[in-house]
C-alpha positions in Angstrom: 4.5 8.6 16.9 5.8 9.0 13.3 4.7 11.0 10.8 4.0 8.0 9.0 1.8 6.9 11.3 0.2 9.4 12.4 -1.3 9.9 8.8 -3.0 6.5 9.2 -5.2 7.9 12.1 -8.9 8.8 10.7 -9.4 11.9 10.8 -12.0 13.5 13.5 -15.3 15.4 12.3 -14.0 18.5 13.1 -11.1 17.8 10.9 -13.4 16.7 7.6 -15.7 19.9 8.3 -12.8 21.9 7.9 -10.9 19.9 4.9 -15.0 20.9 3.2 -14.8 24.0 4.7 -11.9 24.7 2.6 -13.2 22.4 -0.3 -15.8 24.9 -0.4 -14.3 28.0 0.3 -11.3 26.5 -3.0 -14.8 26.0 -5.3 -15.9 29.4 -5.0 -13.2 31.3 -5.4 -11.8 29.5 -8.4 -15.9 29.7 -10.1 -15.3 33.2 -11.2 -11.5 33.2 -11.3 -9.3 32.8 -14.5 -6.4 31.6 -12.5 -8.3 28.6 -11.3 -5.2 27.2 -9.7 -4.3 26.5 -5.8 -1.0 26.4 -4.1 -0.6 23.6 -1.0 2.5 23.8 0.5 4.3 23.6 4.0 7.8 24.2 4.9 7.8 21.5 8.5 3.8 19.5 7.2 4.8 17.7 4.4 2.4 14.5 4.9 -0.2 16.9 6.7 0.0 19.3 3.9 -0.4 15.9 1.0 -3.4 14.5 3.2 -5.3 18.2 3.1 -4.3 18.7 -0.8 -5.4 15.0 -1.6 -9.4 15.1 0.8 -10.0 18.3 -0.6 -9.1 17.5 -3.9 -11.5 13.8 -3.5 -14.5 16.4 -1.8 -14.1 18.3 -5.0 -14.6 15.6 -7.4 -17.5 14.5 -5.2 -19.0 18.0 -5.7 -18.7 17.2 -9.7 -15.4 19.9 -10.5 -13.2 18.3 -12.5 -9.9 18.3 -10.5 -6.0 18.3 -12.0 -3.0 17.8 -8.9 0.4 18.4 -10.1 2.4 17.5 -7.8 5.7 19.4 -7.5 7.4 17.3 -4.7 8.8 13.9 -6.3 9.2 12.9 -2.2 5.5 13.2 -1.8 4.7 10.9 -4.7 4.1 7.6 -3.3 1.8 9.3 -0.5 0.0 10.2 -3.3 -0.2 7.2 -5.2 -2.0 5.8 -1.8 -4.8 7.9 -2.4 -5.2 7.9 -6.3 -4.1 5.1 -7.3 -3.3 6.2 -10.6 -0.1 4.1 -11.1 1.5 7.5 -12.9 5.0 7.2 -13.1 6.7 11.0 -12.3 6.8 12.2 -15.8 6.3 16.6 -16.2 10.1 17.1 -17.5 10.5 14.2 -19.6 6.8 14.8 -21.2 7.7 18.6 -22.3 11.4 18.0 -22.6 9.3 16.0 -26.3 6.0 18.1 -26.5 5.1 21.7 -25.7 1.8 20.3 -24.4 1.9 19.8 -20.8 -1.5 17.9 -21.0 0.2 14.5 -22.3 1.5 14.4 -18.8 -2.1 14.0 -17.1 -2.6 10.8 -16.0 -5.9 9.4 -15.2 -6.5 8.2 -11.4 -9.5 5.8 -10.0 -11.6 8.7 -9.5 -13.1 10.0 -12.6 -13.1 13.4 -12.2 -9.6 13.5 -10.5 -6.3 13.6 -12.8 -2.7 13.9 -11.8 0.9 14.9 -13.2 3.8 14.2 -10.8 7.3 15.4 -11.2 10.6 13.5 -11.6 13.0 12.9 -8.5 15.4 15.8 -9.0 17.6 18.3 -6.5 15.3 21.6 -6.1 17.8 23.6 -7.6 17.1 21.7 -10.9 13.9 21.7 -10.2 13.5 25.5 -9.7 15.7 25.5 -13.2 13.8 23.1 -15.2 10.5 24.9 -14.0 11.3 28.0 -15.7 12.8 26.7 -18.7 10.0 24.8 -19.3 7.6 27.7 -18.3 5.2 24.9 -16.5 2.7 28.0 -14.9 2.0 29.1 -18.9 1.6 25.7 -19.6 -1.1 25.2 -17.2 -3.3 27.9 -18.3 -4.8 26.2 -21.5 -5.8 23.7 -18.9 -8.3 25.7 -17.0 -10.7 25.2 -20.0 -10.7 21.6 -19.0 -10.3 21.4 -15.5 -12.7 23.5 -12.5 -9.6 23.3 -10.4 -5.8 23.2 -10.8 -4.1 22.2 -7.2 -0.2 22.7 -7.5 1.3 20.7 -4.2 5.1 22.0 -3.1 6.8 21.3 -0.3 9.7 22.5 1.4 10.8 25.1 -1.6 13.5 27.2 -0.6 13.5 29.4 -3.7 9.7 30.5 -3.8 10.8 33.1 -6.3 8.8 31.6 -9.3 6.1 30.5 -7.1 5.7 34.3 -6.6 4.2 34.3 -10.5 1.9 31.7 -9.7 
């Protein structure tokens, strides 16, 4: 079976219990942290790793935080897009390469309490490049004020030394 199709299989109960489990476990921890942000990635799990970052972002909302994904992996965008429904073209570079303010990326999605920023298609390398030029980790920070949880999703980085200031 694909890995395509294999997403398309409902998940058990064990499975949601643990994707709130971890909804949970994401809610308290970032209550009474300034760093309100959360890293999904997975080297080999790329759709597994986008189905967990997307449920426990939706069981979030449900529980009333106000959730922001930026989603790092321009591959990973129309998987996405399946679950939000935002329509958002990939637009972090081309938003600060105008504006300092990395919130006139945000995009709205059908869920009101769920917003999204993806990322252009790009070769990592630029990616790693244009992530530190643009400083996109300071840029999130005003954002906490506005959202109870940041969730960064990045998949398959083989240069995780920026990620190490996250």
């Amino acid at each position: 079976m694909s890995e395509s199709e294999e997403r398309l299989i409902d998940f058990d109960e064990d499975i949601i219990n643990k994707l709130y489990d971890t909804a949970i476990a994401i809610r308290n921890e970032n209550h009474d942290n300034p760093n309100n942000k959360t890293l999904f990635s997975s080297v080999d799990q790329r759709m597994a790793t986008v189905d967990a970052a997307m449920h426990i972002a939706y069981i979030l909302t449900e529980l009333k935080d106000k959730v922001l994904v930026v989603n790092l992996d321009s591959s990973s965008t129309g998987s996405i897009e399946e679950y939000i429904h935002s329509k958002a073209k990939p637009n972090l570079f081309s938003t600060l390469r105008i504006s300092m303010f990395l919130s006139e990326a945000i995009n709205q999605t059908k869920y009101e309490k769920l917003d999204i920023i993806h990322v252009e298609e790009m070769p990592e390398n630029e990616l790693m490049d244009k992530f530190s030029q643009y400083n996109v980790l300071s840029k999130l920070s005003p954002l906490k004020n506005y959202y109870d949880h940041i969730l960064l999703s990045v998949l398959n980085f083989k240069n995780w030394k920026i990620m190490a200031q996250f």
